[in-house]
N, C-alpha and C positions, 0 to 999 in steps of 0.2 A: 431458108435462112440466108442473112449477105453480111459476109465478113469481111473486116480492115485486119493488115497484119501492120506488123509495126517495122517491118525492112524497110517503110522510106528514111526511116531516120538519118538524116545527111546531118553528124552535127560534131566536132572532135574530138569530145571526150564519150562517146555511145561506143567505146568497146564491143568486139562480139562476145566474149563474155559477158558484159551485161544484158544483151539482146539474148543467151541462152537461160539467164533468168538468176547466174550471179553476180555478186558486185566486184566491180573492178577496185583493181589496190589504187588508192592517191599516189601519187607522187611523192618521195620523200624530198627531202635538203633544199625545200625552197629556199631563198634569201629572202627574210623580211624586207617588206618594202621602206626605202627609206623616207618618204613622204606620203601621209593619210591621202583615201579617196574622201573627200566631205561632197556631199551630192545636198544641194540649197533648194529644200522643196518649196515653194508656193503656199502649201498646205500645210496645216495643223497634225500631228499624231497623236489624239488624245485618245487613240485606243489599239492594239496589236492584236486582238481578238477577228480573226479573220470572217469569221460567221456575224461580226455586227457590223463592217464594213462594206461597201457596195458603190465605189467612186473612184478616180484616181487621184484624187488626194491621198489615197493611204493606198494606192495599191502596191507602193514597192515592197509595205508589209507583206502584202498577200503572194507574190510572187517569187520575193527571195526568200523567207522566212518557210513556205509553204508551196506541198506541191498536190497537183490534182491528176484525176485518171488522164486526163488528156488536155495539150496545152496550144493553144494559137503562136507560132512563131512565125518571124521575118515580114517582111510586104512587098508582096499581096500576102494575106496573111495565109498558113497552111497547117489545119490541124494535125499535131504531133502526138501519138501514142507517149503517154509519160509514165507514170504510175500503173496502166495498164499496159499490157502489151498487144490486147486486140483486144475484139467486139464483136458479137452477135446479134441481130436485130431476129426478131420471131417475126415470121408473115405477117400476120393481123398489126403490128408497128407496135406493139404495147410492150413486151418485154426486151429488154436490153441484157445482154450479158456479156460482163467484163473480165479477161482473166489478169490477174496482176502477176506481174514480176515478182520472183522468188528473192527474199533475201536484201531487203528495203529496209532502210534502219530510221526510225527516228533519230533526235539528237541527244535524247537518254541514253540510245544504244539498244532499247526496246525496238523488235521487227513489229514495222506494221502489214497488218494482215484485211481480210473481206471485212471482220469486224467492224476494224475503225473505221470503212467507206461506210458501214450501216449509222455506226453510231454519229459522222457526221451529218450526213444526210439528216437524220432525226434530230438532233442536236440544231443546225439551222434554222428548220423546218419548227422545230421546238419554241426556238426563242424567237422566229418573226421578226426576223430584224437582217441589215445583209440583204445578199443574193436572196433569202427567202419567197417576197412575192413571185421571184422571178423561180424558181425551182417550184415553189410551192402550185403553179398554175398548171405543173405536168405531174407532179410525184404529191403523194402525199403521206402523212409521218407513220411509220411504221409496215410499209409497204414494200419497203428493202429489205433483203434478207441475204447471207452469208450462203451460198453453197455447198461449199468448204473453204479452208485456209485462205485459197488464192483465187475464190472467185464467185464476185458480187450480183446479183440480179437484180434489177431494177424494173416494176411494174406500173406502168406510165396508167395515168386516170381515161386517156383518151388518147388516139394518134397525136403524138406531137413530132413538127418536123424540124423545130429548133433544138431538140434536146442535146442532141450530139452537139451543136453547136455554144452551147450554155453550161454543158458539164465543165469547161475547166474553171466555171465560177465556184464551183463544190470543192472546196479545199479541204485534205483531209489532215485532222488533226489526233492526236494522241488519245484514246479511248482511257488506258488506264490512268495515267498521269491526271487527267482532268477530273476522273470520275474521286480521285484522292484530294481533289481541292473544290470539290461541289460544299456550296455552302447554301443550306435551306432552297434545295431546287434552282439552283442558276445556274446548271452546267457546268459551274467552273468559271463560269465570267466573267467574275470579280478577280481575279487570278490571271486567267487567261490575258487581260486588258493591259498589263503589263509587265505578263514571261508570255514563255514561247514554247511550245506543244507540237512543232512542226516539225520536218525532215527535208524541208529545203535546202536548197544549193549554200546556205547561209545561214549562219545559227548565231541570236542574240546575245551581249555581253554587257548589253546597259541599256536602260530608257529612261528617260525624264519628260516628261509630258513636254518641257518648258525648252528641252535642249535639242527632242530626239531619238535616236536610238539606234545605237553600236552594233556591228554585225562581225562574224570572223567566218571564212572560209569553213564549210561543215564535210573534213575531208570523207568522212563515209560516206556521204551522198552517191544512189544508185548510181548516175551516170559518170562516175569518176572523173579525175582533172588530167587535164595532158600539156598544162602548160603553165607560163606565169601569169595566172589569175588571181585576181587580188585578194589579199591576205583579208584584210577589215575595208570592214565600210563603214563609215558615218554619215548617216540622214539626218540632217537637221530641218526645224521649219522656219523658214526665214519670209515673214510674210511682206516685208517693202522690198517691191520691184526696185528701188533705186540701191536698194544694201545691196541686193544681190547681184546685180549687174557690177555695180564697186568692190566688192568682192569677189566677183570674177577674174574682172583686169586687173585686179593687185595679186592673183593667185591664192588669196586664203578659199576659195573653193574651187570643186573638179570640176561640178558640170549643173545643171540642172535643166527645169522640164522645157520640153520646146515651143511654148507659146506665150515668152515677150512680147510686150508691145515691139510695132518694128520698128521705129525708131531708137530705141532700144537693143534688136536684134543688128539692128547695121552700125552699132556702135560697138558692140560685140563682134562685127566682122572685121575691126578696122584693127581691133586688140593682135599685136604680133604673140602675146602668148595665147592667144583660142582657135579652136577650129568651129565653125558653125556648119553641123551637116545637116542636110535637106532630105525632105522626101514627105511625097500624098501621103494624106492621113483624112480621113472619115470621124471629121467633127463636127457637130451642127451647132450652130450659135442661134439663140432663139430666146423670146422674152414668152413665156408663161402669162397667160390671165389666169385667172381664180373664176372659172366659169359659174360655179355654186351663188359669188356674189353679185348682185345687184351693181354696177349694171351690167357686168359682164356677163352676166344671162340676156342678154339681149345681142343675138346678132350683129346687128346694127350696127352698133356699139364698138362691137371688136373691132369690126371692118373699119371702122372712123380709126382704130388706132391703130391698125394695120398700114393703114393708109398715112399714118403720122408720124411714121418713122421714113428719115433720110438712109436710107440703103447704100445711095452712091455717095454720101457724104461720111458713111462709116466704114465702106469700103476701098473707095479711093483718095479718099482726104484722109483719113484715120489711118487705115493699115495700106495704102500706095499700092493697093491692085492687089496685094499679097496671099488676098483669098478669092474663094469664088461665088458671086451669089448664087444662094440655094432658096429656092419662093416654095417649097414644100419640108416636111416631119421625114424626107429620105435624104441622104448624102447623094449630090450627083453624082460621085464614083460609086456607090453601092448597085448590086441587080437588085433593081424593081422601081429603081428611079423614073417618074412619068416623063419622058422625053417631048420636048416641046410644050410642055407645058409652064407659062406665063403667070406669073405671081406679082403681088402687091407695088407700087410704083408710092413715089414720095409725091401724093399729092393730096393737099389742105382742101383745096377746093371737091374733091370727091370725097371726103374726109366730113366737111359741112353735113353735104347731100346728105352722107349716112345717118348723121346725128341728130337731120331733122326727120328722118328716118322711125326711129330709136323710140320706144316706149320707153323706157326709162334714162333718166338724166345724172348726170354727175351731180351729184352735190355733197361731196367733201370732199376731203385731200387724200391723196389711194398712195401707198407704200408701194416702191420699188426697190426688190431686196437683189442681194447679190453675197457672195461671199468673198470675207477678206481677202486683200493679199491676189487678188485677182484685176489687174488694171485694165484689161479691154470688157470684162465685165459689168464693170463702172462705167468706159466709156460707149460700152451698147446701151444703159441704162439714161445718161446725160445725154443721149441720142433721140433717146424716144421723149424725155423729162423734157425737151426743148420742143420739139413737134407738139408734144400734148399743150403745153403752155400756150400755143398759137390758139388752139381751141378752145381755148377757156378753162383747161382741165388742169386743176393744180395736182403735184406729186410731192412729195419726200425721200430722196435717195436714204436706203438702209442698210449698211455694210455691216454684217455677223460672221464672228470665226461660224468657219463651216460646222464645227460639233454642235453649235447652239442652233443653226439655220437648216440643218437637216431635219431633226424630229418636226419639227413645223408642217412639214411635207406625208406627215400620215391623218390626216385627219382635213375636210375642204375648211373648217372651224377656225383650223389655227394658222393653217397656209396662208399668206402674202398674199396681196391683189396683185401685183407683180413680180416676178421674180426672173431677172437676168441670169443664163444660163451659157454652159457650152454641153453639147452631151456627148460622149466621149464611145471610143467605140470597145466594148465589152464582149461583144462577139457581132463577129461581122455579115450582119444578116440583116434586113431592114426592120425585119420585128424589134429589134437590138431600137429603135428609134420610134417609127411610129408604132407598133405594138404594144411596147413600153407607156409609151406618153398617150396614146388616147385611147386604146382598151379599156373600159370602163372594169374590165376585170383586173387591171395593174392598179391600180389607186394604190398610193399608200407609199409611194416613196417619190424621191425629186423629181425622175422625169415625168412623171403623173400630175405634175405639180397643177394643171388646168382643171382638173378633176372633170374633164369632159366626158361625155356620155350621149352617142349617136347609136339607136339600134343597126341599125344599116352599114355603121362604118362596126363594131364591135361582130355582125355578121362578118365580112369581111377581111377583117383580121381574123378571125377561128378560122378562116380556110385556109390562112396563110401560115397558119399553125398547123392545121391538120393535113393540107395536099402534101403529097413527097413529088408530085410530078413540079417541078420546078416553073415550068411555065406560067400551070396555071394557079401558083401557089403566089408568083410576084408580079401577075396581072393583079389578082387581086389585090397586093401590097398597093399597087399605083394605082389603081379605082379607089381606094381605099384615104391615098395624100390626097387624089382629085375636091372629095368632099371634107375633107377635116378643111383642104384649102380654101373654099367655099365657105365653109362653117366658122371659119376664121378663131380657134381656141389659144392661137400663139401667133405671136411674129418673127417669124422665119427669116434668116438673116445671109449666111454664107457657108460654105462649108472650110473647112482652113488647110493650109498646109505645115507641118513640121520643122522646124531650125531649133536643132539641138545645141549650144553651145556645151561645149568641154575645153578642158584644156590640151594645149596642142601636142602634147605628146601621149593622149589618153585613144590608145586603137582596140579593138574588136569590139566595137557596140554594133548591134543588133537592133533595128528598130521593127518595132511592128505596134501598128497603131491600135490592138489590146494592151493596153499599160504602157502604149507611149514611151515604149522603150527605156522604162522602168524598172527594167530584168535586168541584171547586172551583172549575171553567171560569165560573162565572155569578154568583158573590159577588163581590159590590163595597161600597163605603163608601158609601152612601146621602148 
């Protein structure tokens, strides 16, 4: 057996009382703060349902609202005992056991216990939606089971070596509470989509699909407060980059996500009331084909539009050097990145070559989607929309709030011939990327969006799933980018860097590039 304890815990409210397994007392006699936090997402909230989410569009739901056995904090990122306090792994890799901390409240005021990690699990796993593919390729429903009160077992289908790395996607929610608002078999989902079933650091006080959605400090929360952290939050979805930027420098909002366009961002530096903070983050920008269609089934084909995208005209005309190009499905700060390895160049004239190449031909106009409220998304997409045009290949840019543009992404039927992307880092492992996007056993949510399918490369990912010898689990990752990059199912663009605008007297944020610094447990008004 190989155990984690949970003493690294470096963080200021982790009392050694709660580390003995009770909850620490809050603070009383805060002073209400005299000015809201409003945080100006990017993104739409058209759901609070943690188990139907799986983006960072909604992840500050998932993070403040709700807490899981184990969580990614700071960067470099460093998985943190949360809800459990350690781990057991069994020899043969298949069985996981978790013991929880004693004395964990919901925001009913109900203690959550093994239960509610079972009935999330199944609950997810259930409704196929969410983290689900991504759980459901190691765990399958009904295969968790309670020990006792305070401690979960989980019986993996095969060795997986991501699993530790992907549990703090399993957010756990309220067993009894939900199971009192189940309507006709849906979990609770109609319900859940907008109240709150969680025990996070934050507990809900309003939503409006249209406005948002209101948070107050959730003084029971296990790891107790030790200081002036903010009383409420309000997230609103503010999808025109130019409101949000103008309502920065006038101060009607605190902060929002860190990927402005940069002319934009350095308009934001110039603001005497903002601070713009820096720091690597592991994002991969990349345009999706729809491999399933005609003629994106033709090699060839892809290569001609690989080959049709300005790279340096996106990177250093567009965002001024500000990110890194990345010609592979890994972040070059990630392990298992193929070092020296050479990818796609802006050129027409090889571009031709392929397309005389090509068994089959363009002949109509192919949709390139993006989701709202996203400007360098648009501008990777009028990147490629201007190259393809040289070749004869006409497009239609198609901007959908993200609620409507995600289901599209389960089925190759309904999926986009194109679709502009960023993929964000959800746990930082390279499966977390290429895994995701071209295992033929992930289909079925956005990063999969190519619905590509290589026996050879889907070998090679299961070993990078199943080795724990680290070696040879992210040689395999990077044999693995060598032929997806070959086989050309996307165009691979840059990896990005972070600039958080806030305002200038907003201190303790915490970034860490799962949720993009999203967390909001440690920001306070200086």
């Amino acid at each position: 057996m190989t155990a984690m304890a949970a003493g690294g815990l470096s963080r200021r409210g982790l009392l050694a009382a709660a580390a003995a397994g009770t909850v620490a007392r809050p603070l009383t006699g805060w002073a209400t703060e005299d000015k809201p936090f409003i945080f100006a997402n990017s993104g739409e909230y058209d759901t609070l349902d943690p188990h139907q989410s799986f983006d960072v569009a909604r992840v500050a739901v998932r993070l403040n609202l709700y807490d899981s056995l184990y969580r990614w904090e700071d960067n470099p990122p460093k998985l943190q005992p949360w809800l459990a306090e350690r781990h057991t792994i069994s020899a043969d890799g298949l069985t996981y056991t978790f013991n929880l901390r004693q004395g964990v409240k919901f925001h009913d005021g109900s203690e959550l216990s093994a239960d509610d990690v079972v009935y999330s699990v199944d609950r997810l796993l259930g409704m196929g939606k969410g983290a689900a593919p991504l759980i459901g390729q190691m765990v399958e429903k009904g295969t968790t089971r309670a020990a006792d009160r305070h401690t979960v077992v989980f019986t993996l289908k095969k060795p997986a070596a991501i699993f530790l790395s992907a549990i703090p996607e399993l957010f756990i929610v309220n067993t009894a509470l939900l199971r009192s608002k189940e309507q006709n078999g849906d979990w609770g989902s109609t319900w859940l989509s907008s109240n709150d079933a969680g025990s996070g650091s934050y507990r809900l006080t309003a939503f409006d699909p249209a406005s948002g959605f209101k948070v107050a400090r959730f003084d029971g929360h296990f790891l107790g407060w030790t200081g002036p952290n903010l009383d409420t939050i309000d997230f609103r979805p503010v999808l025109d980059t130019s409101t949000i930027v103008l309502g920065l420098t006038r101060g009607d909002y605190t902060a929002t996500d860190g990927y402005l366009p940069l002319e934009q961002i350095q308009r934001l530096q110039r603001a005497p009331n903002l601070q713009v903070l820096e720091a690597e983050s592991m994002r991969l920008a990349a345009i999706q084909m729809n491999n399933t269609k005609p003629p994106f089934t033709d090699v060839h084909f892809r290569r001609a539009v690989a080959y049709a995208f300005d790279y340096e005209g996106m990177i250093d005309g567009i965002l001024g050097g500000s990110v890194v190009r990345n010609p592979v499905p890994i972040p070059t700060n990630c392990p298992g990145y193929p070092t020296g390895i050479k990818g796609y160049t802006f050129d027409l004239d090889k571009a031709r070559a392929e397309l005389k190449l090509a068994k089959t031909v363009a002949d109509r106009t192919y949709t390139i989607a993006f989701s709202s409220g996203q400007i360098t998304l648009q501008q990777q997409a009028e990147v490629l929309q201007n190259g393809l045009r040289e070749l004869g290949i006409m497009t239609e840019l198609k901007v959908m709030p993200w609620a409507s543009l995600q289901p599209l992404f389960r089925s190759p039927e309904t999926s986009p011939d194109f679709f502009s992307t960023i993929i964000s880092t959800y746990y930082p492992d390279p499966h977390n990327w290429i895994g995701e996007m071209y295992s033929s056993a992930a289909w079925g949510t956005f990063k999969s969006a190519a619905f590509y399918k290589n026996p050879e490369v889907d070998q090679l990912l299961a070993t990078g799933m199943r080795e724990t010898d680290q070696t040879t689990r992210l040689n395999a990752y990077g044999e693995a980018a060598k032929i997806v990059l070959a086989d050309s199912p996307g165009v691979f663009i840059y990896n990005t860097k972070w600039f958080g605008p806030y305002a200038k007297d907003v201190a303790g944020v915490r970034f860490c590039p799962v949720g993009n610094g999203m967390e909001l447990r440690w920001a306070r008004f200086a």
